[in-house]
PAPA-778472 format. One record per atom (N, C-alpha, C): residue in three letters; x, y, z. Coordinates in steps of 0.02 Angstrom, whole numbers, plus 50000, padded with zeros to 5 digits. Example, Ala and Ser with C-alpha at 12.3 -4.5 7.8 and 13.67 -1.06 7.14 Angstrom:
<bapas>
ala506604971650390ala506154977550390ala506604983550390ser506424988850354ser506844994750357ser506455000250394
</bapas>
This chain:
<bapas>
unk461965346153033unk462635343053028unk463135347853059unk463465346553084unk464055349453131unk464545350353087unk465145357053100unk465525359953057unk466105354353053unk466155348453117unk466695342653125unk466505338353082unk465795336653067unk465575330753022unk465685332852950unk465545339352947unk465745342252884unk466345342752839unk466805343552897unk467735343452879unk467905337752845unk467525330552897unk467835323652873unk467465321952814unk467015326852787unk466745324252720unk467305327352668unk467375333752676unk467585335952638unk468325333552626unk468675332352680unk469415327452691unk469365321852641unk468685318752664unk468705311352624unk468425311352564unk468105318052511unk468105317752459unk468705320952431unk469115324252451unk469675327152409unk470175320952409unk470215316652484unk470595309052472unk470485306852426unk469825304152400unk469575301552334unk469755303052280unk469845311352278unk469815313252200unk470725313052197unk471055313752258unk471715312252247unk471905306152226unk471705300252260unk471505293452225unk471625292252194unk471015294452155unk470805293552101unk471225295052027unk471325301552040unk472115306552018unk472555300652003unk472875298752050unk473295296452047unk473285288152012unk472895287052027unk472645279851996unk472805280051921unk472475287051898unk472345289351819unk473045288851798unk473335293351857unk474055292351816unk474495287651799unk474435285251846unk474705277751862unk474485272551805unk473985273151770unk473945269751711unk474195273751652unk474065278751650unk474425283151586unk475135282851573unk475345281751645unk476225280251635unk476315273051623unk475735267651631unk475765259751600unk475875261051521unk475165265351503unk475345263051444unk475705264951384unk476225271351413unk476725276251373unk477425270951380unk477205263151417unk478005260351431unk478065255551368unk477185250751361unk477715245251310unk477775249651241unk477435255451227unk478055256251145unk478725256051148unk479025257251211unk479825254351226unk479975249451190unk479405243651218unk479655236451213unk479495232951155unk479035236551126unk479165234451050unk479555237750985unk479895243051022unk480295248351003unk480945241451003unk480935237151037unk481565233051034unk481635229350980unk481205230950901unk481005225450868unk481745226350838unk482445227850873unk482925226750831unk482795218550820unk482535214350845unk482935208550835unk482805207150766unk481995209650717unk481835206450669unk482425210750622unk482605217750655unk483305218950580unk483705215250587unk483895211950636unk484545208350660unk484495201550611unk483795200150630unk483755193050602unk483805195450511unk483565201250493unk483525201550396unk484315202950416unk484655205150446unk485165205150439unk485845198150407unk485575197050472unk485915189250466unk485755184950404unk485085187250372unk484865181950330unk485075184550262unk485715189850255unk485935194650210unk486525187950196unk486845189050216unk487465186150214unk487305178050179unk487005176650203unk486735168850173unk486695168950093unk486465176150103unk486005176449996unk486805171949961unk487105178450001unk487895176149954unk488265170549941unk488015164749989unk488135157350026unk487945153449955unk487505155449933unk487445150249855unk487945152349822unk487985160849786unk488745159949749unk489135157649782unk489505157849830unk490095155549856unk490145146649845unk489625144749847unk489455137049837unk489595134849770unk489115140249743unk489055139349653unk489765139849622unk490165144849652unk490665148049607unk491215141049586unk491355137649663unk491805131149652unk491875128749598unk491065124349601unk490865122449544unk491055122149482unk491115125549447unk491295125049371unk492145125549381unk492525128049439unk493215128749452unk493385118449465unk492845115249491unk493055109249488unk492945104249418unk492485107449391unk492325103449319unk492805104049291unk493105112449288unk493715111549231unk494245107849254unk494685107149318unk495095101249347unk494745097449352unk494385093749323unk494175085949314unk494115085349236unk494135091449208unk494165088949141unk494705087349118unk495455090849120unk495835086149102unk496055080649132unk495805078749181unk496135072749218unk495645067549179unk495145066949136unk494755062249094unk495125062349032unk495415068349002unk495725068348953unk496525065648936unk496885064849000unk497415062349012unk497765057148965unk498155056348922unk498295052948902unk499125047548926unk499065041148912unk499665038448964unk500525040448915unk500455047048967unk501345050048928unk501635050248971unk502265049148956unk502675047849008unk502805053849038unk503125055749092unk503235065049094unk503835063449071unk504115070249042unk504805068549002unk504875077149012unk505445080149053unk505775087249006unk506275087448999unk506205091548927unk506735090048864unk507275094148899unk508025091048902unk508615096948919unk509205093348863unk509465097348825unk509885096748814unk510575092448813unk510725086648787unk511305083048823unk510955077748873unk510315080848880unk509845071148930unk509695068248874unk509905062448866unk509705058048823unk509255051048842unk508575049948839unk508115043548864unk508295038148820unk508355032448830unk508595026948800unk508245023348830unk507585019148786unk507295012148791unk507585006948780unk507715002748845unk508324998448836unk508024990648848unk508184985848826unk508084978948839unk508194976648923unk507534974548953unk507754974949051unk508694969749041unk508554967949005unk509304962049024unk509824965649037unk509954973149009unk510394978149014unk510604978849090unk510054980649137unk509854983649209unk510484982449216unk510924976149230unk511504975649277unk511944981649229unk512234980849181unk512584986549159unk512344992249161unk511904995349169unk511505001649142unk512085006949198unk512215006449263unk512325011349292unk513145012649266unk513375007349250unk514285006649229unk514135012249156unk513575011149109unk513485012949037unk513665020549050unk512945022549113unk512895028449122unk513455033949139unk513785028049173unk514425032949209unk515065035149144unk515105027749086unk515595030249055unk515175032748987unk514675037048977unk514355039848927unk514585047948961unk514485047849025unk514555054949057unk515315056449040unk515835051849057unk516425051049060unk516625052348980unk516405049848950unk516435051248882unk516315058048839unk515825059448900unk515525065948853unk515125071448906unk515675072748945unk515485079149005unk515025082348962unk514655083949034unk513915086049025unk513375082949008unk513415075648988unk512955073848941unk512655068048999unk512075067148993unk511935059249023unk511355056449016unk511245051049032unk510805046049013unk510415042149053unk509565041949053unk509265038849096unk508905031949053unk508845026749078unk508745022149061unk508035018849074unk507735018149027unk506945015849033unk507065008049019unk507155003349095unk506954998249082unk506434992749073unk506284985849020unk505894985048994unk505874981248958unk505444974548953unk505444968348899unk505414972648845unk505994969548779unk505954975048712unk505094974748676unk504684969048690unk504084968748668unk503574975548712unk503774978648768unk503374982848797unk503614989948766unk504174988748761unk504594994548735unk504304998648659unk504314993648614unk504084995548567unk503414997648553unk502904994048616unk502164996948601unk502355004548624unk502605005148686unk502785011748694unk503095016748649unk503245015848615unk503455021448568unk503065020748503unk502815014848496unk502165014048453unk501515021848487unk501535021348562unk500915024648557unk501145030648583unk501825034048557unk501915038048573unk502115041848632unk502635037548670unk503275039548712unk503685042648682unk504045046748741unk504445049948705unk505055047748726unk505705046148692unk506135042548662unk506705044048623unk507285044148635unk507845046448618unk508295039748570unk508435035248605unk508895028748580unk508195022748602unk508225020348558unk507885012948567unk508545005248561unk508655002448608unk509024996248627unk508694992348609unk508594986248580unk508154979848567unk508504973248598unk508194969048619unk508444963348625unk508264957348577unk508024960448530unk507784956548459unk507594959248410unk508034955348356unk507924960248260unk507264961248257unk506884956148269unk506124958848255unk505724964148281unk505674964148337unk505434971948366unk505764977048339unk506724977048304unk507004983848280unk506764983648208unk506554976748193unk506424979148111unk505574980548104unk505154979848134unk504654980848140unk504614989348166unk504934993848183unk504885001048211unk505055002448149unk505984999448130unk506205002248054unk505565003548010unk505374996748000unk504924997147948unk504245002947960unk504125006048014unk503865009648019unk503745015948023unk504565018248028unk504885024348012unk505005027448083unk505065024748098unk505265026948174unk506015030348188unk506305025748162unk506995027048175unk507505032448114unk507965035448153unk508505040448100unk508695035848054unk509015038347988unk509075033147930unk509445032147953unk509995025247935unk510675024647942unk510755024048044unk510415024248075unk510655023848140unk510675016548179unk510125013048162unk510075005848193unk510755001748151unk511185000548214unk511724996548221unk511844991548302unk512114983548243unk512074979548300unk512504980048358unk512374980148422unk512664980648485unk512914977548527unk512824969848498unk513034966748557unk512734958048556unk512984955248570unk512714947348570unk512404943748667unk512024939348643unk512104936348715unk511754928848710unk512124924348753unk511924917448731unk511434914548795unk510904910448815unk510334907948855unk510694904748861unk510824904048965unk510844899749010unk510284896349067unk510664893149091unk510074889949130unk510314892049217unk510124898249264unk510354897649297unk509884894949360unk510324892049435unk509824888749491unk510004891849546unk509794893049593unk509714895649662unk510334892649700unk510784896949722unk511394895149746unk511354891449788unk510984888649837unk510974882149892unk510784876449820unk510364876149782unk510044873949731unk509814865249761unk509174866849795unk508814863349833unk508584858049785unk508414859349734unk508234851349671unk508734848049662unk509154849949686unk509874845549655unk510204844649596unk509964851249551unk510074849549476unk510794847749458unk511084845049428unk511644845249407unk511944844649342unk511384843849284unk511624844649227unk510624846449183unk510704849049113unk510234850249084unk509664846249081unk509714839049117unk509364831649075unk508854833049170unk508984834249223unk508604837649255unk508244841049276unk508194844049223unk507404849449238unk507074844049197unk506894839749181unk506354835949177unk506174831449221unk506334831649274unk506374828049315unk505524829649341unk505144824149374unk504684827549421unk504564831249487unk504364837249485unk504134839949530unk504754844549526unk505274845549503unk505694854249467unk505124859149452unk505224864149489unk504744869949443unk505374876649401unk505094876949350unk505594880949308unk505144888049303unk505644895149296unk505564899449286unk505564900349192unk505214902649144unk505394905949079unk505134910749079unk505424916249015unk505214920049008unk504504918548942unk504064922848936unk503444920648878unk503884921648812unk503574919148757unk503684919648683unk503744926048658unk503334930848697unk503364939648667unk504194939948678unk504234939348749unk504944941248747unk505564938648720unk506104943348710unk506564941448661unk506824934248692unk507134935548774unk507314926648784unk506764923548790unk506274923148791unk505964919648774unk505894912748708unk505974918748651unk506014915748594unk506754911448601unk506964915348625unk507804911648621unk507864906348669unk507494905048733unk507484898948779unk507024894748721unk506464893748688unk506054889548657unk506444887348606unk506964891748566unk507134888848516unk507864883648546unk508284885548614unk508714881148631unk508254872148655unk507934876548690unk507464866448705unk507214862848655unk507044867048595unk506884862448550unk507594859948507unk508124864048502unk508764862548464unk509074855048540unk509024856948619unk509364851648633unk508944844348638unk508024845148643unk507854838448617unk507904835348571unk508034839148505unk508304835748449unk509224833448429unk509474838648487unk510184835148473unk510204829448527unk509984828748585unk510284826248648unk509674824548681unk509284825848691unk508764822948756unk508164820748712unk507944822648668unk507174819648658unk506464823648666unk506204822648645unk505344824548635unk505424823848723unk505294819148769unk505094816748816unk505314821448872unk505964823948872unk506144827848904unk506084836948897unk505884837848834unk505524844048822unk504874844548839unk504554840248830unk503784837548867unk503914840048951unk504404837848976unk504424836749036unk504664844549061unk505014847449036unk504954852749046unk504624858149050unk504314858448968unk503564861348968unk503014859649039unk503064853849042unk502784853549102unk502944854449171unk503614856849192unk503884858249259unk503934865749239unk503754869949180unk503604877149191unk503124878249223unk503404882649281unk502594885849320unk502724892549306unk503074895349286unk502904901749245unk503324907049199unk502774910649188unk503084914049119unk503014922249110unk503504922549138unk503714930349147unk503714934349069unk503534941149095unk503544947149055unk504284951249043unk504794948749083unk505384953149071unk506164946149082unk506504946849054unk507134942849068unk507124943049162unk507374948449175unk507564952249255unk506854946349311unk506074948049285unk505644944649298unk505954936649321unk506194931949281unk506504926949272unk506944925949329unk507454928949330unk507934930249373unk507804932449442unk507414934349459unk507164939249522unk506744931749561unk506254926549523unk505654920749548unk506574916449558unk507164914649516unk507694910449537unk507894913149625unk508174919849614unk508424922449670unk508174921749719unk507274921449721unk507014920849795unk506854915649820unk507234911249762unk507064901049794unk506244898849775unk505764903349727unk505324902649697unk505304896549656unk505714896949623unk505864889949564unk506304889149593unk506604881849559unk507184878149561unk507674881049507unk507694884449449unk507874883749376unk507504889049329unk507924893849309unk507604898349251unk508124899949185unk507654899349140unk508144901349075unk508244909949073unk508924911549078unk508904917649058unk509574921249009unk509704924348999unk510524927048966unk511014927049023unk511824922448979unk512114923249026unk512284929649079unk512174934349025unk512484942649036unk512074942949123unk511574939649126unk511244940849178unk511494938049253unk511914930049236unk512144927449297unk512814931549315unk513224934949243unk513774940349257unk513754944449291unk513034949349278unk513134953449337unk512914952149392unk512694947149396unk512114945749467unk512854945449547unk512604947249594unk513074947649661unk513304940449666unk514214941249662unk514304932149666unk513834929149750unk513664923449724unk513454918649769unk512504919949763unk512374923649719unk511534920749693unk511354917849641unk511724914349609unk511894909849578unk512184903549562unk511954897849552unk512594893449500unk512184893649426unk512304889549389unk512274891449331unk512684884749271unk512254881049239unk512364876849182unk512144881749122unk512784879049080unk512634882349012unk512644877348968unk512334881048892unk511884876448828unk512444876348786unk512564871148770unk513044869548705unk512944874548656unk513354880248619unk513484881448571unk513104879848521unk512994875548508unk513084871548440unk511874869948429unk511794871048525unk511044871848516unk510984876248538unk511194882448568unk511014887748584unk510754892448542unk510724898248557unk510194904448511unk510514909948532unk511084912448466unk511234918548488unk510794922548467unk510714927848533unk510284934548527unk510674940348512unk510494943548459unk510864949848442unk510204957748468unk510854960848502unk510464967148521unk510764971148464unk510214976448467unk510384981748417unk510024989748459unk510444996548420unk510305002548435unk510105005748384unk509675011548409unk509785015448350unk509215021648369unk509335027148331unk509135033248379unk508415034648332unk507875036748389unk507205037448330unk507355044948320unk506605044948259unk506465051448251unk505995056948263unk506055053448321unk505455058948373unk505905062448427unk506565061048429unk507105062948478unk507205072348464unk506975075548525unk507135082048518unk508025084548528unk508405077048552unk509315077048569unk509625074448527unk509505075548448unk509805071248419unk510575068748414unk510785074948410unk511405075948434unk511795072848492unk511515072248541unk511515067948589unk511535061448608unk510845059948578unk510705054348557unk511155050248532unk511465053048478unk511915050848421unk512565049148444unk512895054048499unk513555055248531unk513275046248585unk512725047048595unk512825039348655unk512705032348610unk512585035448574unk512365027248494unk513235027748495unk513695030948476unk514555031548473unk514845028648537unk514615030748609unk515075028448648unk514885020848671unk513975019448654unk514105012848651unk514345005948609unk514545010048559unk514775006048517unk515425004548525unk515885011548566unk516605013448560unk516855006948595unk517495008248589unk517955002148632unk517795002348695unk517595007948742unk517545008248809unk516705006748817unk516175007548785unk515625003948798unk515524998748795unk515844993948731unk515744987648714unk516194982848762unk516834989148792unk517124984148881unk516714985248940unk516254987148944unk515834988948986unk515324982548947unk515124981648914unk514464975548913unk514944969848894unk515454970048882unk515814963048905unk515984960248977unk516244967149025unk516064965049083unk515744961249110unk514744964449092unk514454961849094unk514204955649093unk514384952049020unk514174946149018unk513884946648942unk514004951648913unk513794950148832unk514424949748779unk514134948548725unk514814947548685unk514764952648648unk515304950648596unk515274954948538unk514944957448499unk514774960948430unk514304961948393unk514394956948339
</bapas>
């Protein structure tokens, strides 16, 4: 073998083992790389991370909870009271609705009467009135539009001794819708067919007082036949006097029985208006008188005085009521 053939062996085994070398390394540096890449396992802290915050996601859920049971518990326990706060010199007065037209004139000369002092007015058929303070409203002056509802509280102890005094009179008219499209022109017409009449029901005070005038004018003047006929041209039967008055005004009925006091104050021209003989009519007596659940008695007491005074009782004459 020649010293040339010799060289290229020896050339081309040290190529090899360099190679080879290098090959070796070339994997040793593969596999020193992926512990890098699983060195990235931030994501699984990331993820216990994230799944930290959640734990707390039930209390935060939970905690509401019993914060909403207790506001729902009193709203089950609620009982129907009126809101009422007590001041001094405010005096609440449950008043008969027939009042409404006077109530704001009352108010003004009670203030007038007695700086500082004043009065809000709870209007109201006297039959609603009294369940209300039956179940415990709270209540300063009670107004009635009938002895029976005031002697029925009396008798129950409701009221200051000595305070229920009568207030005021008022006599049942018949009033009709100012164009007054039935054509009524005297009492013997609402029996007519096809009139529809407004009343108030029997609970209420005119009530009782419209039933007892139709039966006093079929027996003085018209007859069974025409009380029949009326009963039968009622199409309805209201819960409040005002009720009555409000179905006339909107051309609802032809004709409703109500207190004159009512066509007095009403705006001239929503009205005409026939009235009941004297002699069959039904005077209604209102009465006052201050209870004893009133935290103003004093108060109370001072507006039981000015409606009685000369300047209250010209204020519900205005109106349309009479005397006591």
């Amino acid at each position: 073998m020649s010293i040339k053939t010799t060289r290229f062996i020896l050339i081309g085994i040290v190529t090899g083992l360099l190679l080879i070398s290098a090959l070796f390394a070339g994997c040793t540096g593969t596999s020193s790389q992926p512990p890098a890449t699983p060195a990235q396992p931030a994501a699984p802290v990331s993820t216990a991370a994230a799944a930290e915050p959640a734990a707390p996601a039930p209390a935060e859920i939970t905690a509401p909870a019993p914060a909403a049971t207790t506001a729902t518990a009193p709203a089950a326990a609620t009982t129907p009271r009126p809101e009422y706060q007590y001041s001094e010199g405010n005096v609440i007065a449950y008043t008969a609705a027939s009042l409404k037209g006077a109530s704001p004139a009352l108010a003004a000369g009670y203030a007038k009467m007695y700086p500082g002092h004043s009065v809000v007015f709870n209007l109201d058929g006297t039959q609603a009135l009294k369940t209300q303070v039956e179940n415990g409203a709270y209540s300063d002056v009670f107004i009635s539009a009938s002895n029976t509802y005031t002697n029925d509280l009396k008798k129950g102890g409701y009221f200051v001794d000595g305070t229920v005094k009568t207030l005021a009179t008022n006599y049942v008219i018949v009033i009709l819708p100012a164009s007054n499209p039935a054509k009524i022109t005297d009492l013997s017409d609402l029996a007519k067919p096809g009139v529809k009449i407004a009343r108030a029901a029997k609970t209420v005070p005119v009530g009782t007082a419209t039933n007892s005038a139709i039966a006093n004018l079929a027996k003085s003047t018209y007859g069974n036949d025409w009380s029949t006929g009326v009963d039968t041209n009622t199409v309805t039967y209201e819960t409040s006097e005002p009720g009555v008055a409000t179905k006339v005004a909107l051309g609802e009925v032809d004709a409703g029985f109500v207190y004159e006091s009512t066509s007095t104050a009403a705006k001239p021209g929503t009205y005409t208006s026939i009235s009941i003989p004297k002699k069959d009519n039904y005077l209604q007596t209102y009465t006052i008188g201050v209870l004893k659940g009133s935290q103003s008695k004093g108060a109370a007491a001072d507006f039981e005085t000015f409606m009685l005074s000369s300047a209250g009782q010209e204020i519900l004459r205005e109106y349309g009521f009479r005397a006591a």
